[in-house]
N, C-alpha and C positions, 0 to 999 in steps of 0.2 A: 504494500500500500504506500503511495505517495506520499512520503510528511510534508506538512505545513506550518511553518511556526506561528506562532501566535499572532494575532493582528496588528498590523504597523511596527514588526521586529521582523530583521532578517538572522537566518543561521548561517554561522561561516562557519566551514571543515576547511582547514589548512592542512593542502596536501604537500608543500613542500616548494623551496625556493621562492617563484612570485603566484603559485598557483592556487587558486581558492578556489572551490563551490559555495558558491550563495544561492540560498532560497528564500526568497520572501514572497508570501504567498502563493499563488501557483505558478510562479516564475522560478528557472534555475538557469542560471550564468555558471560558466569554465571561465577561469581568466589565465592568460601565460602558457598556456599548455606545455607542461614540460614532464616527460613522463620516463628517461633516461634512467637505468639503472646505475647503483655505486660503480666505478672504473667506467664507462662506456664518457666518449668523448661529445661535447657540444662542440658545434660547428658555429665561430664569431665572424666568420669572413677574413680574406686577406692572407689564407693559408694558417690561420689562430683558431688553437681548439685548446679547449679548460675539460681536464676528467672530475666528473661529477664524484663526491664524497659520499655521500648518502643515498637512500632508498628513499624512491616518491613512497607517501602515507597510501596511496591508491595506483594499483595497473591502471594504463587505459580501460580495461575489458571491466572494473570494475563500477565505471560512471555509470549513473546512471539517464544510458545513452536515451531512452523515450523519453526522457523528462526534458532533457538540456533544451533550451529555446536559444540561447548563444551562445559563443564565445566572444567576450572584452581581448585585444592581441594589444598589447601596448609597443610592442616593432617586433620585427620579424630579424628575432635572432635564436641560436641554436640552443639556448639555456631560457627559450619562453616559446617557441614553437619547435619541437621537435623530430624527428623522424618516425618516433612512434606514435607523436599525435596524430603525423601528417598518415600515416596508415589506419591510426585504430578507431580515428575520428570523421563520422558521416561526410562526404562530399557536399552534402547538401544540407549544411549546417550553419546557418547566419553567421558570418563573423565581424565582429565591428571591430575595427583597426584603423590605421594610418592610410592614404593615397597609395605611397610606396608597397607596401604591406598587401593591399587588397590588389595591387596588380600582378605584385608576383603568384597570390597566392590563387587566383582566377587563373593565372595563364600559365604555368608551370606546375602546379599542385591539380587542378582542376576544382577546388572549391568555390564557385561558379555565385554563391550568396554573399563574397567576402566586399561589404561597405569600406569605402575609404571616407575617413573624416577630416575634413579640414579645422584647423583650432578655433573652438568656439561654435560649429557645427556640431548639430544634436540628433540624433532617431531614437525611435520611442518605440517598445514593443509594448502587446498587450496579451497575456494568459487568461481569459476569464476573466474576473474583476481587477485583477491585478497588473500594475502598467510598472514601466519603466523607463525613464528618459537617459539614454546614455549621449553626455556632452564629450566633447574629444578638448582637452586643457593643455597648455604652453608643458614642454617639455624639452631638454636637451642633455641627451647623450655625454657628449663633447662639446669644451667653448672654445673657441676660436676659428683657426684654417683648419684645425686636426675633425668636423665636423665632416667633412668630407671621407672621411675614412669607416664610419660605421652609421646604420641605415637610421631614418626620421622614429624618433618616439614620441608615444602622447602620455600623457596622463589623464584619467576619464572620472568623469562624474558621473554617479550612479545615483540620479532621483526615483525612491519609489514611492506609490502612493497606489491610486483607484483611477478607475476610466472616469469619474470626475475630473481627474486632474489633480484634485490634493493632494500633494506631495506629503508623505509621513517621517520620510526617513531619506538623509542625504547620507553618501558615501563618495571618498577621495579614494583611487588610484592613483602615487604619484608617477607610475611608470619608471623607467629607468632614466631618472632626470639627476642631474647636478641644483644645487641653487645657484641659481641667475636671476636677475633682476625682473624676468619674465614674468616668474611664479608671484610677483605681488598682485599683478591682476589678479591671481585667481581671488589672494584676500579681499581684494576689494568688491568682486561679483560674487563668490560664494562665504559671506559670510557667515554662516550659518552651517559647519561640516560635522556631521556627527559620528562620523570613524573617519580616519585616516590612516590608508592601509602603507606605511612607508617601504620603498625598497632600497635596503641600504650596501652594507657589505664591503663599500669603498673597493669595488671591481677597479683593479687597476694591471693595465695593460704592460707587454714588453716596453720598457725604454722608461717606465715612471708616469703613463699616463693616467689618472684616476677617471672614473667614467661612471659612476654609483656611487651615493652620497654614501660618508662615510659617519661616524657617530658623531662628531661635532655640527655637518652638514645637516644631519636627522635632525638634531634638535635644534638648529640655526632655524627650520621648517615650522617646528613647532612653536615655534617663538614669533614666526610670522601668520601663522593661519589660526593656533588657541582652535587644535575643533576639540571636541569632549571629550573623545578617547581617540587612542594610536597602537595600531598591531603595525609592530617592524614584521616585515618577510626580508627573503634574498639576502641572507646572512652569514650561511653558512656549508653551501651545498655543493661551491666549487672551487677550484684550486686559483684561479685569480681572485678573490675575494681574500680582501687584505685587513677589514676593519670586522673585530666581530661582534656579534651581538651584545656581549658586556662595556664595550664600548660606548655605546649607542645611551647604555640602562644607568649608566655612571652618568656622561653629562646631562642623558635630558633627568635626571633627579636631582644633579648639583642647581639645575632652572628651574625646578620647581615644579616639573611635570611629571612626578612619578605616578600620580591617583591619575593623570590621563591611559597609563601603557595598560592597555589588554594583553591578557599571557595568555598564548595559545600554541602552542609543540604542532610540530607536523603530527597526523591525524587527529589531533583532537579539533572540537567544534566548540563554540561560544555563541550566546545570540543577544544582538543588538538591538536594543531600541533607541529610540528618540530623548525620551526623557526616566528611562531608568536604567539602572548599570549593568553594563557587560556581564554576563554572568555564563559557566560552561552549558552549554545543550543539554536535553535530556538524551 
């Protein structure tokens, strides 16, 4: 039988690195897909591969595939879309991504559903009484000329609410973003974030490049956006990730955001609502 969580809360099971399943109401979102066993290699582009540390919380063959209404792809790389997704995952399964993202993966993969979004461009699905607006948010990889070297990322906004339209429950994806002076708009349009899902991990490349906020980065974030609560992912899963998760739990509590962090382990699940606290799934 399908679960449901509760009205105007969603469930997240944190599968591992940037991958989540959320349900809120009869809706269920994959985000990042990345489903790579311990030792097997990501593919970053540029002849650069990172061997994954850990076990995803879930096989592909464990989703469950007739419920998924999307996948959120925040850029198409080998540690958030991966070989086994791109096999074990319906061709004919929505994916809301980047321009970049939705061309390769229409014309090389054959996922033929895959939206590209431009920054600040939104689509809206709907399950039954239950909607979701997914906005595509400023994001960057890499700053400067070195931008050229690894593909566009977004960070998404996940509004859910009812086919009214009332929105009950906001959520941040930051995607694989650095802080850049970008992300202030988002504080100034989304005031209102009630999880912030960070990806941190301070990924950093051959030669000294960092490319994923690292702990002081995370909480530089949280100091500019204040949403209610914050689940770090992407911390600890592969061999270029240089900042770990104690990193991250050290400054943002030296700031003063410790009652913000949601604790959540790959496989376990917590569920969100609006105005009362994170607390684990049943």
């Amino acid at each position: 039988m399908r679960y449901t969580p509760p009205e105007g809360t969603a469930e997240i099971q944190f599968i591992g690195n940037a991958t989540l399943l959320i349900r809120y109401g009869r809706l269920t979102l994959l985000t990042d897909p990345n489903f790579l066993h311990r030792g097997q290699r990501a593919h970053l582009g540029h002849g650069l591969t990172s061997r994954r540390l850990t076990e995803p919380a879930l096989d592909v063959t464990e989703l469950p595939h007739a419920d998924l209404d999307a996948v959120v792809l925040s850029h198409l790389h080998g540690d958030h879309f991966d070989r086994v997704a791109r096999r074990g995952l319906d061709k004919g399964l929505p994916i809301v991504t980047t321009p970049h993202a939705s061309r390769v993966l229409q014309g090389l993969f054959g996922f033929h559903r895959a939206t590209g979004l431009r920054t600040w461009q939104s689509q809206t699905l709907l399950r039954g009484d239950s909607l979701v607006r997914i906005t595509s948010l400023p994001g960057r990889h890499v700053l400067g000329p070195a931008r050229v070297l690894l593909p566009p990322v977004m960070g998404s906004l996940l509004e859910f609410g009812d086919r009214s339209g009332e929105i009950r429950l906001v959520l941040y994806l930051t995607g694989d973003t650095l802080m850049y002076d970008g992300l202030r708009e988002i504080a100034i349009r989304c005031p209102e974030i009630h999880l912030a899902v960070l990806h941190l991990g301070g990924t950093t490349l051959p030669g000294g490049l960092m490319v994923t906020m690292d702990g002081r980065q995370g909480a530089d974030l949280l100091d500019l956006l204040r949403p209610r609560r914050a689940l770090p992912v992407h911390y600890d899963d592969y061999s270029v990730f240089r900042s770990p998760l104690e990193d991250f739990l050290a400054e943002a509590g030296r700031r003063g955001h410790g009652k913000r962090l949601v604790e959540c382990d790959p496989g376990e699940r917590v569920t969100i609502g609006a105005g009362t606290p994170a607390r684990p799934a049943p």
